[in-house]
py3Dmol code that shows the C-alpha trace and the ligand (Angstrom):
import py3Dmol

protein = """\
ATOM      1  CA  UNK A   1     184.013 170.492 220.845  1.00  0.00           C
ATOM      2  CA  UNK A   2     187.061 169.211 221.854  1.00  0.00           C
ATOM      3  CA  UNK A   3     189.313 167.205 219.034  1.00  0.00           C
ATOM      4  CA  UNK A   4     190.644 163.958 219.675  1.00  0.00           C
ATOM      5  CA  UNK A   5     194.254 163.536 219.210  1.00  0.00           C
ATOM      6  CA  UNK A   6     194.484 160.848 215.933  1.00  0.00           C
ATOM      7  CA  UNK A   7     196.371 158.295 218.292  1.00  0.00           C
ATOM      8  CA  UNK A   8     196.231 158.541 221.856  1.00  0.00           C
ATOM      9  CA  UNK A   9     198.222 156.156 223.689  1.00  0.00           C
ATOM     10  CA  UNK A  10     197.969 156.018 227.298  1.00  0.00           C
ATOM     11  CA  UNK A  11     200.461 154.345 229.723  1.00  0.00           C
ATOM     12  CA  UNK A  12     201.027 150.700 227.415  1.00  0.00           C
ATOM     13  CA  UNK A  13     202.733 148.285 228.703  1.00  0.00           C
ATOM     14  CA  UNK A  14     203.760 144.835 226.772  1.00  0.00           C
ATOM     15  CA  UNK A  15     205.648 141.763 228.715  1.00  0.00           C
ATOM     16  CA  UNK A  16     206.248 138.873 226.469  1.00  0.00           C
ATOM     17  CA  UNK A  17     206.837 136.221 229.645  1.00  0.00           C
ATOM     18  CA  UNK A  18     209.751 138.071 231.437  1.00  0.00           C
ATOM     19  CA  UNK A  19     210.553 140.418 228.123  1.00  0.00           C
ATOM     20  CA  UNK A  20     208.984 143.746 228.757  1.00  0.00           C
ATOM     21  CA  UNK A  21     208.690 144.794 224.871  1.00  0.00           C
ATOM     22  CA  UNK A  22     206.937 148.117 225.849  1.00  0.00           C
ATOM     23  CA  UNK A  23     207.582 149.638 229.203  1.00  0.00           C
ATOM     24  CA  UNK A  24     204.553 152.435 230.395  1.00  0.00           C
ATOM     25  CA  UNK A  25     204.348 153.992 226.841  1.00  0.00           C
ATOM     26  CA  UNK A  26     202.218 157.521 226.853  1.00  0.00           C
ATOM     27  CA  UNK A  27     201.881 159.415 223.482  1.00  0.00           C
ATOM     28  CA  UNK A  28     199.928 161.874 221.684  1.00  0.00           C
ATOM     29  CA  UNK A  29     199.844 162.645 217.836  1.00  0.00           C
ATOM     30  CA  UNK A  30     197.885 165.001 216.379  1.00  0.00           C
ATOM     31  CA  UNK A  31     195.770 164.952 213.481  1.00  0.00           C
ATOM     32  CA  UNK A  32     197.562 165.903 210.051  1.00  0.00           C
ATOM     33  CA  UNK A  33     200.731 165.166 211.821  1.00  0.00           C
ATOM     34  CA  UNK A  34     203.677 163.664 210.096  1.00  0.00           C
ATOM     35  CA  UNK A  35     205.396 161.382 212.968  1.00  0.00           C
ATOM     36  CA  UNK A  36     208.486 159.795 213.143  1.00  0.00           C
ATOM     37  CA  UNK A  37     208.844 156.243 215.449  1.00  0.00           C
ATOM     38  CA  UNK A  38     212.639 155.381 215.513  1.00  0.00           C
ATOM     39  CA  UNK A  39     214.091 153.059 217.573  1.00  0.00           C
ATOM     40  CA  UNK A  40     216.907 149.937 216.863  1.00  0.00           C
ATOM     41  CA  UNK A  41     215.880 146.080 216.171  1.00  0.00           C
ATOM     42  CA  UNK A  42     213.532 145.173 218.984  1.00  0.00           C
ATOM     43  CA  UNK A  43     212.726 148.845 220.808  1.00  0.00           C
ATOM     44  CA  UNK A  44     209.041 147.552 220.344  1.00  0.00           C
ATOM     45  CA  UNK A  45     208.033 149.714 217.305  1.00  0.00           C
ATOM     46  CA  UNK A  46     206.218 147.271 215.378  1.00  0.00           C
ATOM     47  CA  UNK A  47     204.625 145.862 219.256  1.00  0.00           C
ATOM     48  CA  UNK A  48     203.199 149.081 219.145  1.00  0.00           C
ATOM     49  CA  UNK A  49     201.265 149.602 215.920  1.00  0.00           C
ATOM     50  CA  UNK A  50     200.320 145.577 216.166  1.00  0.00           C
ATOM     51  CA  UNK A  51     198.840 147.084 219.892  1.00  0.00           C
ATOM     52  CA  UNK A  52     197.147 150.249 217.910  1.00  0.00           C
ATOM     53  CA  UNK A  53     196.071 147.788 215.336  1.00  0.00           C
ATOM     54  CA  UNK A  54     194.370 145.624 218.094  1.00  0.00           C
ATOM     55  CA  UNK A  55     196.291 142.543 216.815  1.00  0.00           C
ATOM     56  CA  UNK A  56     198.435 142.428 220.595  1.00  0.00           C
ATOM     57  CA  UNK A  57     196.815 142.981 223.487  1.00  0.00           C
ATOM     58  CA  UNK A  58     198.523 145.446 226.196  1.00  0.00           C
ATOM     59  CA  UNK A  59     199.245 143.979 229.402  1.00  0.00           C
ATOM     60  CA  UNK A  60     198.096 147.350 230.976  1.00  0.00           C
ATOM     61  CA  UNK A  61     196.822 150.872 229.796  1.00  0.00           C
ATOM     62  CA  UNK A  62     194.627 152.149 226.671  1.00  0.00           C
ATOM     63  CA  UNK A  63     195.099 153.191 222.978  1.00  0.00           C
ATOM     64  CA  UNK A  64     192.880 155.072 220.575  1.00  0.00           C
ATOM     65  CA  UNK A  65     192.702 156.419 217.102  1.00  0.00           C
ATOM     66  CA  UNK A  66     190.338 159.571 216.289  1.00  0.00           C
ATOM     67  CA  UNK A  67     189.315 158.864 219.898  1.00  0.00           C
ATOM     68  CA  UNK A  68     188.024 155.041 219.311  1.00  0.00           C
ATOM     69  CA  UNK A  69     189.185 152.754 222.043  1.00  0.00           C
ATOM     70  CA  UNK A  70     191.177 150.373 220.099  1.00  0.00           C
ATOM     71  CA  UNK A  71     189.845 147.392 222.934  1.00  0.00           C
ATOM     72  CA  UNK A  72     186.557 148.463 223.526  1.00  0.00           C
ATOM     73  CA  UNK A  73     185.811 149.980 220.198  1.00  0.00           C
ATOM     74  CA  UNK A  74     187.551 148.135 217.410  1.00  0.00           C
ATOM     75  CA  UNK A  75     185.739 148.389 214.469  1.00  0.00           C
ATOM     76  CA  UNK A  76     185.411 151.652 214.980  1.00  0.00           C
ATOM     77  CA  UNK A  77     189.114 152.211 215.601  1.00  0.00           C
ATOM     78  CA  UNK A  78     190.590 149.820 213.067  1.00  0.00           C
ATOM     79  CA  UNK A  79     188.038 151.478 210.593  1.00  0.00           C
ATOM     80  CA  UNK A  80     190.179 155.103 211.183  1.00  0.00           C
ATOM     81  CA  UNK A  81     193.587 153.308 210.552  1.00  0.00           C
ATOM     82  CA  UNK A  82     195.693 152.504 207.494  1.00  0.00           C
ATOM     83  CA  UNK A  83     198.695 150.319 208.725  1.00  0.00           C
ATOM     84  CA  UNK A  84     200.967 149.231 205.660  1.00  0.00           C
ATOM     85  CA  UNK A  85     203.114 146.203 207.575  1.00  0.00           C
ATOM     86  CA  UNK A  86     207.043 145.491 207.544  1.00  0.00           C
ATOM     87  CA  UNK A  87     206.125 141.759 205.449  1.00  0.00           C
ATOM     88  CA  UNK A  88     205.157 141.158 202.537  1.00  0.00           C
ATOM     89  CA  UNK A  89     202.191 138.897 202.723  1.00  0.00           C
ATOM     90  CA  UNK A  90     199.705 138.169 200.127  1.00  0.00           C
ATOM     91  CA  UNK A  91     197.803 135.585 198.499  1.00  0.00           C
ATOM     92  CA  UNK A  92     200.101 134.670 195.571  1.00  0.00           C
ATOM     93  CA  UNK A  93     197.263 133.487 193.355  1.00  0.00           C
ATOM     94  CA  UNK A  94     195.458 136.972 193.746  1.00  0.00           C
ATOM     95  CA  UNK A  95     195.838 139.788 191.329  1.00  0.00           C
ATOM     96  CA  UNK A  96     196.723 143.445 192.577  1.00  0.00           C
ATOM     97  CA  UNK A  97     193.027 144.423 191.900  1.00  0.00           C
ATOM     98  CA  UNK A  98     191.888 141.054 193.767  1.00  0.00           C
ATOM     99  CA  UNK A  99     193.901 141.586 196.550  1.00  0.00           C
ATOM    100  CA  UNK A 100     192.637 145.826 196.973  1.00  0.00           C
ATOM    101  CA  UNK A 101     188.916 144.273 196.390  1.00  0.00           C
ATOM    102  CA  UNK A 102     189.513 141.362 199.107  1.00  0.00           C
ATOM    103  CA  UNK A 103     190.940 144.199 201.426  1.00  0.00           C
ATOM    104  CA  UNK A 104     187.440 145.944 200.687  1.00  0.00           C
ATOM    105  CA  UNK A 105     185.448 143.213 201.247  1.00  0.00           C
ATOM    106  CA  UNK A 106     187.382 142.891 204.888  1.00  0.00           C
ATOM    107  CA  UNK A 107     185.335 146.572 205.810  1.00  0.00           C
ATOM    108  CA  UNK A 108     182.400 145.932 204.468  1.00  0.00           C
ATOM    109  CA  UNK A 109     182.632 148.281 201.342  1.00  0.00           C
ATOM    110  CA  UNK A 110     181.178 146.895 198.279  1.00  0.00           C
ATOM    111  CA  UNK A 111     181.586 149.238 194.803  1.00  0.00           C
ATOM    112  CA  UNK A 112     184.902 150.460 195.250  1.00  0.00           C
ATOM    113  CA  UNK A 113     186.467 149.696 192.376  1.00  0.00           C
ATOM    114  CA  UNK A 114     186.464 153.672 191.032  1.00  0.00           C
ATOM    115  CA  UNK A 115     188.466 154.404 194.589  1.00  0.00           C
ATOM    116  CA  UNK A 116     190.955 151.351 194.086  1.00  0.00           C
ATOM    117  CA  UNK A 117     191.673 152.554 190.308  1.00  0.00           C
ATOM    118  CA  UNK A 118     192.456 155.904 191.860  1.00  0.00           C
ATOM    119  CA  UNK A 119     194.656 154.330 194.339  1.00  0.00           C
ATOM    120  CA  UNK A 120     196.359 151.908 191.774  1.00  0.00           C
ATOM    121  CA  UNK A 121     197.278 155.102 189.340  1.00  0.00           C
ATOM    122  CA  UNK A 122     198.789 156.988 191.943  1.00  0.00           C
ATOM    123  CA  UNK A 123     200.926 154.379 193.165  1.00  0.00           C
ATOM    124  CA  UNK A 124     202.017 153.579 189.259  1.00  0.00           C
ATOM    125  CA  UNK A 125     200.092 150.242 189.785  1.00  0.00           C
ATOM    126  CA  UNK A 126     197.452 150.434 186.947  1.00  0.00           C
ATOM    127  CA  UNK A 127     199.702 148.310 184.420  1.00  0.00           C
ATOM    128  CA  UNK A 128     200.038 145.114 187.139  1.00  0.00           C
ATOM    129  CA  UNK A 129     196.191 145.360 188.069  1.00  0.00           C
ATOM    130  CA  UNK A 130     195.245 142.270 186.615  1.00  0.00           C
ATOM    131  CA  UNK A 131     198.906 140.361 187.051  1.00  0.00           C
ATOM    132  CA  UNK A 132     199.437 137.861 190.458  1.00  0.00           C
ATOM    133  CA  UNK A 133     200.747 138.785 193.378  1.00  0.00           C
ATOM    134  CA  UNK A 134     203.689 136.107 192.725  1.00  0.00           C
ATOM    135  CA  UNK A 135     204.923 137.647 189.327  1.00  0.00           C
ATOM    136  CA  UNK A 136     205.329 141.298 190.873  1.00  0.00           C
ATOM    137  CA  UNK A 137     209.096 142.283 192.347  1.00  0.00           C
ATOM    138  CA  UNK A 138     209.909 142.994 195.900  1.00  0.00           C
ATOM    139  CA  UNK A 139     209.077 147.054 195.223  1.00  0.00           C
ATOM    140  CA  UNK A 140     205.667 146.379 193.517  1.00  0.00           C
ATOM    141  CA  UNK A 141     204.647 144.570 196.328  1.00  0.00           C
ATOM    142  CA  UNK A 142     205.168 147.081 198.720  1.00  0.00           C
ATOM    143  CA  UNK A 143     203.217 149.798 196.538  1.00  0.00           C
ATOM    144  CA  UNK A 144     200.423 146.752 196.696  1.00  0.00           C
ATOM    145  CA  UNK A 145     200.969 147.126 200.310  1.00  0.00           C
ATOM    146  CA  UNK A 146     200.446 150.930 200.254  1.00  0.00           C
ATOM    147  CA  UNK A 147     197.482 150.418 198.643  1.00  0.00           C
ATOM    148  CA  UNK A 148     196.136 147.797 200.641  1.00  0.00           C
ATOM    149  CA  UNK A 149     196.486 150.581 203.641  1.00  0.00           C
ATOM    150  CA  UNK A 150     194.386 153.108 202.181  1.00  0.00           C
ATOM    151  CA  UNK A 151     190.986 150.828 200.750  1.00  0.00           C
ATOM    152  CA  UNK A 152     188.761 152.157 203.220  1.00  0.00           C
ATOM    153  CA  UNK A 153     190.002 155.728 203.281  1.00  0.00           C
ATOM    154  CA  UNK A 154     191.600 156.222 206.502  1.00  0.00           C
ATOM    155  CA  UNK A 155     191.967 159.461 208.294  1.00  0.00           C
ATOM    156  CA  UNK A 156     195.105 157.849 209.784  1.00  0.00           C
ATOM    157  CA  UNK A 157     197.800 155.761 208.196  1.00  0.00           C
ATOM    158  CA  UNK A 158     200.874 154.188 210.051  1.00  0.00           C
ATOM    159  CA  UNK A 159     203.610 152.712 207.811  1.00  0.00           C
ATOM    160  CA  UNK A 160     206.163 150.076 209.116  1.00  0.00           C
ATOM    161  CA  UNK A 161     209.368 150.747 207.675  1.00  0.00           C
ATOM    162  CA  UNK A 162     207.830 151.232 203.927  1.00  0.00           C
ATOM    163  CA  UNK A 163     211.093 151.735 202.198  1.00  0.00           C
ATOM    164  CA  UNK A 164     213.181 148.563 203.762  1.00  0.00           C
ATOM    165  CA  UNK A 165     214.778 146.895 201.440  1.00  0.00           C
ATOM    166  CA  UNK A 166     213.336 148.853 198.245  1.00  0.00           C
ATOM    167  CA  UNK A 167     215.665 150.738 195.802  1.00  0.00           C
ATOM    168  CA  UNK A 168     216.286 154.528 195.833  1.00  0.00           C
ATOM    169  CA  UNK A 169     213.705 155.325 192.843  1.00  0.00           C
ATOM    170  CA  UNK A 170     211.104 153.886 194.665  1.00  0.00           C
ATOM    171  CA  UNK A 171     212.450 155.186 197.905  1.00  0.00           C
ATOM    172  CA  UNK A 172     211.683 158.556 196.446  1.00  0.00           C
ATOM    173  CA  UNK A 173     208.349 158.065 194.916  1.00  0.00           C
ATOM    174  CA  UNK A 174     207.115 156.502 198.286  1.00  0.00           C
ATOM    175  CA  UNK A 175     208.001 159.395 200.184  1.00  0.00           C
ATOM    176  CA  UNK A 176     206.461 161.383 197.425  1.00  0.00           C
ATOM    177  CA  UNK A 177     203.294 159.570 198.183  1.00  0.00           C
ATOM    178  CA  UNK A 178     203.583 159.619 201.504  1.00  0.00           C
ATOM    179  CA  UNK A 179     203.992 163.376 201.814  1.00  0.00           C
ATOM    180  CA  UNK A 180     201.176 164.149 199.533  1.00  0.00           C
ATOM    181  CA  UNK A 181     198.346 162.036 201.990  1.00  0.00           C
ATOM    182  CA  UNK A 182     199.877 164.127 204.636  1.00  0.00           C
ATOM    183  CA  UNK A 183     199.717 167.419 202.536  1.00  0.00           C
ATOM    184  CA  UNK A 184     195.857 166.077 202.172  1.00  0.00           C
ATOM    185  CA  UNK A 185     194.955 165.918 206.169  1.00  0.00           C
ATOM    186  CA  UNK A 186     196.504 162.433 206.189  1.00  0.00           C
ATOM    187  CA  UNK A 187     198.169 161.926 210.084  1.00  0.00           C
ATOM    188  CA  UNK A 188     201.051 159.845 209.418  1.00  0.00           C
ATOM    189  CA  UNK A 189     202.762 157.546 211.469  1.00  0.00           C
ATOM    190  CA  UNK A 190     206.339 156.222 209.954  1.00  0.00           C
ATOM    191  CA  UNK A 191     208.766 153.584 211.665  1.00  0.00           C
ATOM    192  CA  UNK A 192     211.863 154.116 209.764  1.00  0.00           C
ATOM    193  CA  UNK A 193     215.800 152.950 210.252  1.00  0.00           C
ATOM    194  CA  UNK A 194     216.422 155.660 206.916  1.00  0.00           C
ATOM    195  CA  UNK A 195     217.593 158.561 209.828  1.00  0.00           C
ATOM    196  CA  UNK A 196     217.438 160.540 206.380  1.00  0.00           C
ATOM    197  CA  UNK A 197     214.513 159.444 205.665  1.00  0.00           C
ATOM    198  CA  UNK A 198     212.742 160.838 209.081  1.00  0.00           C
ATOM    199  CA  UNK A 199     214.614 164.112 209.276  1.00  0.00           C
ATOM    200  CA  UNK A 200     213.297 164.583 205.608  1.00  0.00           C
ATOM    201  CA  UNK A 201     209.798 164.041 206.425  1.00  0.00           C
ATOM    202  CA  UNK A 202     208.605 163.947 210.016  1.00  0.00           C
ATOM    203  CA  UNK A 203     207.741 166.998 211.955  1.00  0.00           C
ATOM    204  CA  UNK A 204     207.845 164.978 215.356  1.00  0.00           C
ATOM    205  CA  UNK A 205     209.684 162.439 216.154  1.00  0.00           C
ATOM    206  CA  UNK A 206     209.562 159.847 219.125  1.00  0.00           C
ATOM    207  CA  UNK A 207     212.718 157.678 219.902  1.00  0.00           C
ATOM    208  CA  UNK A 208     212.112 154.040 221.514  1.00  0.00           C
ATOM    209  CA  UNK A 209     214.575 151.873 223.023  1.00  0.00           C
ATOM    210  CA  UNK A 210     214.299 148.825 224.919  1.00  0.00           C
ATOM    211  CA  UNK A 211     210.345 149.673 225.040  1.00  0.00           C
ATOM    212  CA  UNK A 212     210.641 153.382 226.551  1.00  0.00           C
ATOM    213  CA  UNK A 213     210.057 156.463 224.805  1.00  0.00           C
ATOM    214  CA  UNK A 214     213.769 158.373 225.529  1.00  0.00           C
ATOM    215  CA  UNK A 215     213.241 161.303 223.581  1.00  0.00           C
ATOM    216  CA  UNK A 216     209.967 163.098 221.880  1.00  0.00           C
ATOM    217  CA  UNK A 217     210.505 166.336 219.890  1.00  0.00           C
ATOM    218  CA  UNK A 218     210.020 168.418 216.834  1.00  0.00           C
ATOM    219  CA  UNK A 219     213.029 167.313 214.208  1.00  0.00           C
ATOM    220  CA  UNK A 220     213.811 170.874 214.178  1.00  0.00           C
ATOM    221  CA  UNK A 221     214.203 170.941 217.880  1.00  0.00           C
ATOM    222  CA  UNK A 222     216.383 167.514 218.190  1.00  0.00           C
ATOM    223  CA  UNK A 223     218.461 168.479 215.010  1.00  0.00           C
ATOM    224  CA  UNK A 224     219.786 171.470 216.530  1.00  0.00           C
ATOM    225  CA  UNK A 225     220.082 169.283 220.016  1.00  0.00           C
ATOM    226  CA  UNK A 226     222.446 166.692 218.630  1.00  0.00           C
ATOM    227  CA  UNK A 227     222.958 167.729 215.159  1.00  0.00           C
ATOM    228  CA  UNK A 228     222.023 164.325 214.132  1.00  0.00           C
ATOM    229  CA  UNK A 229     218.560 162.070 214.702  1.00  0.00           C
ATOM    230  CA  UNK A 230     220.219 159.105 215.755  1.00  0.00           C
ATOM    231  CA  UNK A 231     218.000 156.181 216.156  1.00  0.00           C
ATOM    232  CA  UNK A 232     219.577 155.028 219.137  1.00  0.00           C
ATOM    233  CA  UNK A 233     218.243 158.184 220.966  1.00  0.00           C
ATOM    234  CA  UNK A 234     221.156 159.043 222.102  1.00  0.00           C
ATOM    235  CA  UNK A 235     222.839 161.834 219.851  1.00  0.00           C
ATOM    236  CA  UNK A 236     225.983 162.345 218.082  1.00  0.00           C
TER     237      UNK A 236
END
"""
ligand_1 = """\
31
ATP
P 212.587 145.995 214.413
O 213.141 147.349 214.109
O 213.606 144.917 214.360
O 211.354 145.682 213.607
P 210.918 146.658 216.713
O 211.317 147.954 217.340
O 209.753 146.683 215.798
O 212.168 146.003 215.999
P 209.437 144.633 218.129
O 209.273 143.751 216.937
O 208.253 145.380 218.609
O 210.642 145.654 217.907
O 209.996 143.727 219.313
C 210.178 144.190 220.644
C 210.653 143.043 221.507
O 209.556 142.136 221.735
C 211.769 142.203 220.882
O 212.657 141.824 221.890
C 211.032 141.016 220.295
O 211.868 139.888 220.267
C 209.903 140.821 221.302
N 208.697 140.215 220.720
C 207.952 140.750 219.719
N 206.894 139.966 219.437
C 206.971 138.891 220.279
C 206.174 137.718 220.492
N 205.070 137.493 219.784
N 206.573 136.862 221.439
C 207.685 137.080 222.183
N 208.481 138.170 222.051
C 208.140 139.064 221.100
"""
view = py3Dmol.view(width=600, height=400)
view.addModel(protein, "pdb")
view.setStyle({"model": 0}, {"cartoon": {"style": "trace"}})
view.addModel(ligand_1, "xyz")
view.setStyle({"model": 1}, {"stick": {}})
view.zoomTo()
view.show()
């Protein structure tokens, strides 16, 4: 039987009025892959996971994760994806362990409470479980985030710049993290503006700009091209 790439994204097109935010898009990414987006401030990264999230609508072509039409088949689709969002948003009068529970409740899964203790210790959250959302910093938040992402056990997680804005300690342990759901048949998607932080970790990576793709390859291969992943696509 043949395997379904974990995203499939087929010819997608976004126009904002006259703004074309994503310009005949085509991608593949392979399950247990570790792939790098990149692309400056408004190259239509986050256009694109909101698209594979089903949140935007494509003007024209198709998406799919674990081969789920993300349209036609959403449940099913949305149920295979982890997305961990640039902003912070929350219900400031939940607790951590409210928030992971509400998340549950959003697919259906009652009982999970064993699953989001898991998640909480590995994320060093266990001490804030029963704290609100308001009273944690910027960088607990985010691991809330993380955790939010992973409730319902996806096969595929896609994480919007995860380490903006957080300090280098928990820069590290987040890639830590990261690398070990990939390390356990995780596919992950990363948008990132840390070049570091993709040549580190991703072992493709796909440069947007102004809504095309200009340059798809392994690290290794676009290392040795330009020396440098720039996020501009373009080089050293
Ligand atoms: P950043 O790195 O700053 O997060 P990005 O690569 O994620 O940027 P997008 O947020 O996808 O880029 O934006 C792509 C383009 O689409 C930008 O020009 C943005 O202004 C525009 N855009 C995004 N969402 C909307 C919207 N809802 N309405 C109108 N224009 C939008």
């Amino acid at each position: 039987m043949a395997m379904h790439p974990a995203i499939s994204i087929q010819n997608i097109s976004k126009q904002y009025g006259a703004l074309q935010a994503l310009d005949d898009v085509s991608l593949a990414i392979e399950p247990g892959e570790f792939f790098g987006l990149l692309g400056p401030n408004g190259a239509g990264k986050t256009t694109l996971i909101s698209i594979l999230a089903g949140l935007v609508r494509p003007s024209h072509g198709h998406a799919a994760i674990m081969g789920a039409d993300v349209q036609k088949g959403f449940r099913e689709a949305r149920r295979m994806l982890g997305v961990v969002p640039q902003e912070l948003v929350f219900d400031p009068f939940f607790t951590v362990r409210e928030t992971l529970r509400f998340q549950s409740g959003y697919f259906g899964i009652r009982n999970n409470d064993a699953w989001i203790d898991e998640i909480m210790a590995n994320l060093d959250l266990t001490s804030k479980a029963d704290s609100n959302m308001r009273s944690l910093s910027g960088g607990m938040k985010r691991r809330v985030l993380v955790a939010q992402a992973l409730v319902h056990r996806p096969p595929v997680i896609i994480l919007d710049e995860p380490t903006a804005g957080v300090d280098v300690e928990l820069r590290q342990s987040l890639w830590q993290f990261i690398s070990r759901l990939n390390q356990d048949g995780h596919t992950i998607v990363l948008t990132t503006h840390y070049l570091e932080e993709a040549e580190a970790l991703c072992q493709r990576i796909a440069m947007l700009k102004q809504g095309k793709i200009v340059a798809l390859d392994t690290t290794a291969n676009l290392l040795s091209r330009y020396g440098s992943v720039k996020k501009d696509g373009e080089g050293k």
